[in-house]
C-alpha positions as CSV (number, residue, x, y, z in Angstrom):
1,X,-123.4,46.6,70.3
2,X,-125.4,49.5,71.3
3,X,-123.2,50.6,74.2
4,X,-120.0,50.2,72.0
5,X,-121.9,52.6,69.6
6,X,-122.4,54.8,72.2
7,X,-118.7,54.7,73.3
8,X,-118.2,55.7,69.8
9,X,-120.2,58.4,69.8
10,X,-119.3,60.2,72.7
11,X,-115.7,59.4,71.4
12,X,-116.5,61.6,68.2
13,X,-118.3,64.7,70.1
14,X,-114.9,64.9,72.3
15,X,-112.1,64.6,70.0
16,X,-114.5,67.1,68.1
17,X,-114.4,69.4,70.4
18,X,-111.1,69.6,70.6
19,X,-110.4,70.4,66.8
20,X,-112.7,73.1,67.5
21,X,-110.5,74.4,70.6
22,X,-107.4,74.2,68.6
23,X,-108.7,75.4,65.4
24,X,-110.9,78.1,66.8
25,X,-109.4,81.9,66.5
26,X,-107.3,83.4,69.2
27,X,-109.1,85.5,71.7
28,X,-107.9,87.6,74.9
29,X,-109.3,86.9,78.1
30,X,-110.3,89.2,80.5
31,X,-111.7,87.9,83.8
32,X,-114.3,90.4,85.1
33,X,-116.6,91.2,87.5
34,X,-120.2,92.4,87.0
35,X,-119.5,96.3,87.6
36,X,-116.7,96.3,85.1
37,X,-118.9,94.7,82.7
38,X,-121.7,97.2,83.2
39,X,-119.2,100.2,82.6
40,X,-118.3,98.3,79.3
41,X,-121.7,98.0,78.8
42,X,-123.3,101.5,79.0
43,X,-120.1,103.1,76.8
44,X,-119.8,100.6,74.4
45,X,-123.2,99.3,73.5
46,X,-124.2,100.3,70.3
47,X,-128.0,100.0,70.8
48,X,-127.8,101.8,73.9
49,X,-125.5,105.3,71.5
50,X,-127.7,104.2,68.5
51,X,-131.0,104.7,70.3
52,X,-129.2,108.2,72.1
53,X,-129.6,109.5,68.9
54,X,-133.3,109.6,68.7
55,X,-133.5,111.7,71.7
56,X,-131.1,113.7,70.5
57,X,-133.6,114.0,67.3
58,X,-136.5,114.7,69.0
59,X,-134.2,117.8,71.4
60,X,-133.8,119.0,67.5
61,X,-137.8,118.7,67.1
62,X,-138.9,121.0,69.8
63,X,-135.8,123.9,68.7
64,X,-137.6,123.6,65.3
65,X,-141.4,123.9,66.8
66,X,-140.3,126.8,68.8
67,X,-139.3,128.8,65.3
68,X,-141.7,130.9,63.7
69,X,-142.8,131.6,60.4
70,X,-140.3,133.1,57.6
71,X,-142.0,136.4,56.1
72,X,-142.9,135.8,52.8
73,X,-141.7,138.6,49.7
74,X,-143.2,138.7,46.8
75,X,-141.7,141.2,43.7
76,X,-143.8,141.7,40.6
77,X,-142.0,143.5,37.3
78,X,-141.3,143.7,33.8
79,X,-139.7,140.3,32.2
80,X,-139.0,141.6,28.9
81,X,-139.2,145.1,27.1
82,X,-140.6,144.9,23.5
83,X,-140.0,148.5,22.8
84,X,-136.7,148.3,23.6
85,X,-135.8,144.8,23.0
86,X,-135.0,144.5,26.3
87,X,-134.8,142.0,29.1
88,X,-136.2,143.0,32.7
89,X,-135.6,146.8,31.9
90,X,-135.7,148.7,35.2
91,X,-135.5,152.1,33.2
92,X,-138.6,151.7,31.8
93,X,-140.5,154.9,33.0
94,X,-144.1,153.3,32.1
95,X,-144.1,149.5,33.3
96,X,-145.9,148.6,36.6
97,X,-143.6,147.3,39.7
98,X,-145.2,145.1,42.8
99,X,-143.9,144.8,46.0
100,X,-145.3,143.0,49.0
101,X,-144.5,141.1,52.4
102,X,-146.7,138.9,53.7
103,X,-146.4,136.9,57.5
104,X,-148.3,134.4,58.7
105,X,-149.7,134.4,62.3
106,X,-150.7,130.9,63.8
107,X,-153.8,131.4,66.1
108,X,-155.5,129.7,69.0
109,X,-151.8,129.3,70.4
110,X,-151.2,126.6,68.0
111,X,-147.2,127.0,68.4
112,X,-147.6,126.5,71.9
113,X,-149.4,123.5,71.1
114,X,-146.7,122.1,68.6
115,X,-143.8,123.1,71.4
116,X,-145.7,120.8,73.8
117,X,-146.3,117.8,71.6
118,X,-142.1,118.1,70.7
119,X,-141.4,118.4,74.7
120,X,-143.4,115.4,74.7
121,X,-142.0,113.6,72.6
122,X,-138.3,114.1,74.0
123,X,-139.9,112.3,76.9
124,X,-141.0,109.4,75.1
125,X,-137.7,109.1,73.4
126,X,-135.5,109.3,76.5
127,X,-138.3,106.7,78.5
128,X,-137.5,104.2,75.2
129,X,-133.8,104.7,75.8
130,X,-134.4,104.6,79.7
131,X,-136.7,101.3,79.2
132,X,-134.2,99.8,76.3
133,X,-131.1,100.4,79.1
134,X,-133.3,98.2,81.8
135,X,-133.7,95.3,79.2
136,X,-130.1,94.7,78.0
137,X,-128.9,95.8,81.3
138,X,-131.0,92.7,83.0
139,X,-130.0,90.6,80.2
140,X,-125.8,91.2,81.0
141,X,-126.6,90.3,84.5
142,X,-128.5,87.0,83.4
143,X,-126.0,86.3,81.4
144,X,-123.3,86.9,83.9
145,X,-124.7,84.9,86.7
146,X,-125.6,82.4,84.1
147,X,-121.7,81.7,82.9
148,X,-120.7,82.3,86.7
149,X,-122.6,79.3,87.7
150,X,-121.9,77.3,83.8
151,X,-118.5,77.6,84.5
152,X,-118.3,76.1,87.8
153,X,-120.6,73.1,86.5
154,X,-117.8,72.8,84.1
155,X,-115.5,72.9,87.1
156,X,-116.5,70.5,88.8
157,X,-116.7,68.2,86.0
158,X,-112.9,68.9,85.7
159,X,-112.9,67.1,89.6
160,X,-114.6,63.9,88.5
161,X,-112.2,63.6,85.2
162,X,-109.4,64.3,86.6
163,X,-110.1,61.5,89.0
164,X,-111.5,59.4,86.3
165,X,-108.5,59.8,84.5
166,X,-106.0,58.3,86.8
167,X,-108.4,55.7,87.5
168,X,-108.9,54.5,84.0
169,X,-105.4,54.6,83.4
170,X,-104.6,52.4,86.1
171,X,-107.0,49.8,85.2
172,X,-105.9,49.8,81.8
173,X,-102.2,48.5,82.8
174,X,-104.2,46.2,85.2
175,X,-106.4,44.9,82.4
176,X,-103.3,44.6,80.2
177,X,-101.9,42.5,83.1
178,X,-105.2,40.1,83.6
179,X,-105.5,41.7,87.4
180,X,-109.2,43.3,86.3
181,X,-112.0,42.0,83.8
182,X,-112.2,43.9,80.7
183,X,-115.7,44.6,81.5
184,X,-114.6,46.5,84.3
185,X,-112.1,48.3,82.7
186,X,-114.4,49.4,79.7
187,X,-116.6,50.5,82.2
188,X,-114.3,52.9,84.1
189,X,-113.4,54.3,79.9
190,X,-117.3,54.5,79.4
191,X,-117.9,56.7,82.3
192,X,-114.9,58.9,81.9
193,X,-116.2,59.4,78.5
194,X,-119.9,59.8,79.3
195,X,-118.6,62.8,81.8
196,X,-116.7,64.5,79.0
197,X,-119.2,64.4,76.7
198,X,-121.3,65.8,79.2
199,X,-118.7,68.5,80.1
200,X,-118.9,69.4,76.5
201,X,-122.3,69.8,76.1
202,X,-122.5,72.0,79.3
203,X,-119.3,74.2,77.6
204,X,-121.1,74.3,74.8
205,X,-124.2,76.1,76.7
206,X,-121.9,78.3,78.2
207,X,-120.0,79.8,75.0
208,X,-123.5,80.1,73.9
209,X,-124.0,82.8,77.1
210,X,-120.8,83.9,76.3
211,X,-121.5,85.5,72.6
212,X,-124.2,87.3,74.3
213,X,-121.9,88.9,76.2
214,X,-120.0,89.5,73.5
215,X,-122.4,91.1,71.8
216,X,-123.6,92.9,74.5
217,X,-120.1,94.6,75.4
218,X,-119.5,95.2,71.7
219,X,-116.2,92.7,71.9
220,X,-115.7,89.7,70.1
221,X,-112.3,88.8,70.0
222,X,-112.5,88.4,74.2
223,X,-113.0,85.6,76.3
224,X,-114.9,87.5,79.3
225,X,-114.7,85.0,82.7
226,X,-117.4,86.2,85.0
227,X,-115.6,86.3,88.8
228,X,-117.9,87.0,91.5
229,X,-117.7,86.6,95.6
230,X,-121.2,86.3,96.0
231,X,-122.3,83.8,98.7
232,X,-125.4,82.8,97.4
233,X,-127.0,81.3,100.2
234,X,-126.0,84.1,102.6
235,X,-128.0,86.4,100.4
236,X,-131.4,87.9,102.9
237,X,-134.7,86.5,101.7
238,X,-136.7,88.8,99.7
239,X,-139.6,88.5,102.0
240,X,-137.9,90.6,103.9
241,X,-139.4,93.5,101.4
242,X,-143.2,93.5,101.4
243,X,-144.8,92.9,97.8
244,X,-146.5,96.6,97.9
245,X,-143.6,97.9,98.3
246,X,-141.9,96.5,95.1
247,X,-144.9,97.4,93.6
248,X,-144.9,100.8,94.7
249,X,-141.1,100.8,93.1
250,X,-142.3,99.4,89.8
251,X,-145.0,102.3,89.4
252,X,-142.0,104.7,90.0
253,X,-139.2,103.1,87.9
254,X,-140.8,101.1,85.5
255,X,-139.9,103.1,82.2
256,X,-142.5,101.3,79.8
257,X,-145.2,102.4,82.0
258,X,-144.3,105.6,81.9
259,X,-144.3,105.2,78.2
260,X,-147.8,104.3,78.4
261,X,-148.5,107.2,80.6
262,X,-146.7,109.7,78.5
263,X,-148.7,108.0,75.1
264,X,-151.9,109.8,77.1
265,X,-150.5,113.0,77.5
266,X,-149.3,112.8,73.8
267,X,-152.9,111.9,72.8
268,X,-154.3,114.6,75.1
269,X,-152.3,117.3,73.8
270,X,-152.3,116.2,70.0
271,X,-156.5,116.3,70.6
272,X,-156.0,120.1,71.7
273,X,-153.6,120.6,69.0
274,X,-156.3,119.1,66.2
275,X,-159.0,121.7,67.8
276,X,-156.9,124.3,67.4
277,X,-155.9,123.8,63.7
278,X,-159.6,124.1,63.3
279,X,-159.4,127.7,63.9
280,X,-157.8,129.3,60.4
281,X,-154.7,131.2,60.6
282,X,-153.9,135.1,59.7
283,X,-151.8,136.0,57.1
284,X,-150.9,140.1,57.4
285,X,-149.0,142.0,54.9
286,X,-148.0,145.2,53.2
287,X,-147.3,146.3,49.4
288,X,-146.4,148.2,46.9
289,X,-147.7,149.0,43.7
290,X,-145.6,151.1,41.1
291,X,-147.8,152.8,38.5
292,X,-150.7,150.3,38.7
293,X,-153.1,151.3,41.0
294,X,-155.7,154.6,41.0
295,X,-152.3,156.7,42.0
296,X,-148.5,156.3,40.9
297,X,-146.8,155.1,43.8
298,X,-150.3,153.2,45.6
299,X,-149.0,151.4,49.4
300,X,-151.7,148.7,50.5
301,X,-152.3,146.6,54.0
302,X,-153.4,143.0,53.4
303,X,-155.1,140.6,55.7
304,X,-156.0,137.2,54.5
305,X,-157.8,134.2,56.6
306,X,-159.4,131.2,55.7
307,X,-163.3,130.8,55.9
308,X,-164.0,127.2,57.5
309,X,-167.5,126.5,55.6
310,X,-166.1,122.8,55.0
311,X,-163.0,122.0,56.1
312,X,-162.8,122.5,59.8
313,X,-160.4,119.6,60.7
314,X,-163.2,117.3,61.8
315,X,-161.4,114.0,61.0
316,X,-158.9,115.2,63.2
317,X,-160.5,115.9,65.9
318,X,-162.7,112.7,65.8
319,X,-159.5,110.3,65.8
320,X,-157.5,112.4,68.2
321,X,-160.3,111.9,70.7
322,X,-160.3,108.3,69.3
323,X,-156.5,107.8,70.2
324,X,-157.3,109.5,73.4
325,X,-159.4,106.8,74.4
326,X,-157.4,103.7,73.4
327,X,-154.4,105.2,75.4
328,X,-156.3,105.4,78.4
329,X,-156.9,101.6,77.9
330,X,-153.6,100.6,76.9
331,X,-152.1,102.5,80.1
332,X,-154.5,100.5,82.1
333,X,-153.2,97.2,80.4
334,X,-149.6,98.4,81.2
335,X,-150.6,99.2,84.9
336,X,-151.6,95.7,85.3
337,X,-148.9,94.1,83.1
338,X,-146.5,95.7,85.5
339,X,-148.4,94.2,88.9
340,X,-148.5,90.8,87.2
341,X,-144.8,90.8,86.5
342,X,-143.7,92.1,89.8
343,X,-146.1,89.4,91.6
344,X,-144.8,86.2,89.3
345,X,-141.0,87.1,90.2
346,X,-141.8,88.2,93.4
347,X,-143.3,84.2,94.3
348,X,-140.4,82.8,92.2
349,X,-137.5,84.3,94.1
350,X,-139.5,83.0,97.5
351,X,-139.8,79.7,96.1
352,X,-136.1,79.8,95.3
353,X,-134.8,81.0,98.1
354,X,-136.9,78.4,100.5
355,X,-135.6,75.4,98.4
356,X,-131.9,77.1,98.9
357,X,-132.1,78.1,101.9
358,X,-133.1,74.1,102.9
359,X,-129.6,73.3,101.5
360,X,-126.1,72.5,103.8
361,X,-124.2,75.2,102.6
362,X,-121.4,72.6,103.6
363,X,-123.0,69.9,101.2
364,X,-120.3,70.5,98.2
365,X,-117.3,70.6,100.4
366,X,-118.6,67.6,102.0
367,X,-119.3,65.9,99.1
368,X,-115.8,66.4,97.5
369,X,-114.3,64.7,100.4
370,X,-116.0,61.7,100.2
371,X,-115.1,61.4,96.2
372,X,-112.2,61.2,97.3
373,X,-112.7,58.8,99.7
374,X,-114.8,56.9,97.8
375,X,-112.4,56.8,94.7
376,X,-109.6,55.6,97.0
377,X,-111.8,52.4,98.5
378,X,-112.7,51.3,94.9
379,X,-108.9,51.5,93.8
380,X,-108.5,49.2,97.1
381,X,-111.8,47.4,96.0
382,X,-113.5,47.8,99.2
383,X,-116.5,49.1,97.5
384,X,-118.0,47.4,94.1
385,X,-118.2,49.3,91.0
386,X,-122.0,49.9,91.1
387,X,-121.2,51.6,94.2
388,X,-118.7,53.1,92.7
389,X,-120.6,54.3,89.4
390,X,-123.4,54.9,91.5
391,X,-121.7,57.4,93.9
392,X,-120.0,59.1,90.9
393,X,-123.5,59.7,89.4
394,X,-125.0,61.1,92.1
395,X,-121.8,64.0,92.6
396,X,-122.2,64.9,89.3
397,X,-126.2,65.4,90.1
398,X,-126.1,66.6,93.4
399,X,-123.0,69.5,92.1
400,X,-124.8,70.3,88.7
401,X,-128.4,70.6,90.9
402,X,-126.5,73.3,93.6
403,X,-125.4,75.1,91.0
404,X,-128.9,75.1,89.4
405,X,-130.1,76.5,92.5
406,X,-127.9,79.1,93.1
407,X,-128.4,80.2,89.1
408,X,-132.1,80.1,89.6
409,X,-131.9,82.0,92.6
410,X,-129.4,85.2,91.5
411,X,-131.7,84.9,88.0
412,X,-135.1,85.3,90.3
413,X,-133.3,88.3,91.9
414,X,-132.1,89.4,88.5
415,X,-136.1,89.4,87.0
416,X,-137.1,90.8,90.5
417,X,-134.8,93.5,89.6
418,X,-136.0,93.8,86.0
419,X,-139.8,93.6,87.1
420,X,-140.1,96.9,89.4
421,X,-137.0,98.8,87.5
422,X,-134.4,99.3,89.9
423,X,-131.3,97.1,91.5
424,X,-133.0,97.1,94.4
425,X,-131.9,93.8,95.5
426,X,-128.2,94.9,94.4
427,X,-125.7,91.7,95.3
């Protein structure tokens, strides 16, 4: 009873699955390979134009710190005449007109200062765009590897079905005729079944891989096939590159540690800023006083400045050197985040590539042959259907494990990659 429900069950999940094939909206298919994907990539992506913007912003910031102040005019007069009943009355020849200009001069280079923080800033923006770029970049080549190696899992399930499906339609005419049990024949149903099922769930996986392509190449009404010639196990070993080395790389290319490092120099330069806005700035200027002063027509110089009794920034100052310190530490963290990551992929594609490289690159072609042999014996019942089942079991494992391997392997690569900021391993 439980193995009819099974039957039943894997029954539904495929006939669902193909309501959900013919049902689903139409899409294009482009089969592609992983450089015409990244040129998709970096001109359609919009995080990748969206996050342009902000070092486009912060270009705009340091052309604004460079300006200086505006002069500042100041007019004084008559609003309203009583003798004459008259509204700003200019021919008045006894009311009092002031005129002045004023400008205000920053001191202790504080412009300088400013300019330096905004060129700064530009920095950090374009190493957040740089650092964003490495992350979805690594994620499209995960992702294409990944339904590279999906869709020849799926592939090869198409072998074994195919196979299966001839098979179980023979035995059904020979069960009809009383030539084979009808255990036998259910079993050969069960297994075909059991393998499409499983095909599902693995295309499943795959379109799941596939919408974050989608995503990632701004396109959702294509059906992107990764195509690759990459001969996995003819790729060189990565201990062919010493571990310093990739280190070395990371310290060079890796764009969130120089986030870190320019975080410091933004702190640095923000603490001189906060010294020098402790200093208070001049403010010069010149007027003009019409019949108000000790003679008609009076001319003046002004010169204004704050006196720093109480306010001389000290907050400031106290957290900048504050922030100072905490950036020193966080670059530190980032330093050794960076070694950490490089080491851990670094042992992980030498793992893989020792278990790969242990593998008959021959295995899968050899393997296939002898499905075919073997499928041929049972039809001439020179081999039992445990055997048989047996056999079939151990293709599918043995083909979905390969594939595995070669995933795991070009996704060690791929993190490698990601780890010390460059395609250095470029395949």
């Amino acid at each position: 009873m439980k193995k009819f429900n099974n039957r039943k069950r894997q029954t539904f999940l495929i006939v669902f699955s193909l309501l959900c094939f013919l049902y689903a909206p139409a899409q294009d298919t482009l089969r592609i390979t992983l450089p015409e994907a990244e040129k998709i990539f970096a001109e359609k992506n919009v995080s990748l134009l969206a996050e342009k913007y902000n070092v486009s912003i912060a270009q705009a910031q340091v052309i604004q710190a460079k300006l200086f102040n505006n002069p500042n005019f100041q007019f004084t007069g008559d609003i309203y005449n009583p003798q004459q009943n008259k509204y700003f009355d200019i021919s008045n020849k006894t009311g009092e007109y002031i005129a002045g200009v004023q400008q205000l001069i920053l001191l202790a280079g504080k412009r300088n200062k400013q300019v330096k923080l905004a060129e700064t800033n530009v920095a950090l923006a374009q190493n957040r765009l740089f650092d964003l770029l490495r992350t979805l970049r690594y994620t499209l080549r995960s992702d294409f590897y990944q339904a590279y190696f999906f869709q020849n899992s799926i592939n090869a399930y198409n072998v074994q079905i195919a196979s299966l499906e001839s098979l179980n339609s023979s035995y059904q005419t020979l069960e009809a005729k009383g030539e084979v049990t009808l255990k036998d024949a259910v079993r050969i149903q069960s297994l075909l079944y059991s393998l499409k099922a499983e095909q599902t769930s693995l295309q499943n996986q795959f379109n799941d891989v596939e919408a974050e392509m989608q995503l990632l190449l701004q396109n959702n009404h294509t059906w992107f096939v990764p195509q690759s010639d990459i001969n996995v196990a003819a790729i060189p070993s990565v201990k062919a590159t010493p571990l310093q080395s990739l280190i070395d790389t990371a310290y060079a290319n890796r764009y969130d540690l120089k986030l870190a490092q320019n975080n410091l120099l933004y702190s640095r330069q923000n603490y001189t800023l906060q010294k020098a806005l402790a200093v208070p700035d001049l403010s010069l200027g010149a007027s003009f006083d019409k019949r108000g002063s000790f003679v008609e027509s009076a001319s003046f110089f002004n010169m204004a400045i704050d006196l720093p009794f109480f306010n001389r920034n000290q907050g400031n100052i106290k957290a900048a050197k504050n922030d100072i310190d905490q950036s020193k530490l966080l670059l530190d963290k980032q330093t050794f985040v960076v070694e950490n990551e490089v080491q851990k992929a670094y042992i992980k594609a030498l793992n893989t590539d020792k278990l790969l490289q242990s593998i008959d690159p021959d295995f899968r072609n050899k393997f296939e042959l002898l499905l075919k042999s073997i499928t041929e014996n049972f039809q001439k019942r020179n081999i039992s259907m445990l055997e048989f089942t047996d056999f079939y079991e151990s293709y599918k494992q043995n083909i979905l494990q390969i594939n595995g391997l070669q995933n795991d392997r070009m996704q060690a690569i791929e993190a490698l990659n990601f780890t010390i900021g460059k395609t250095l391993l470029n395949y």
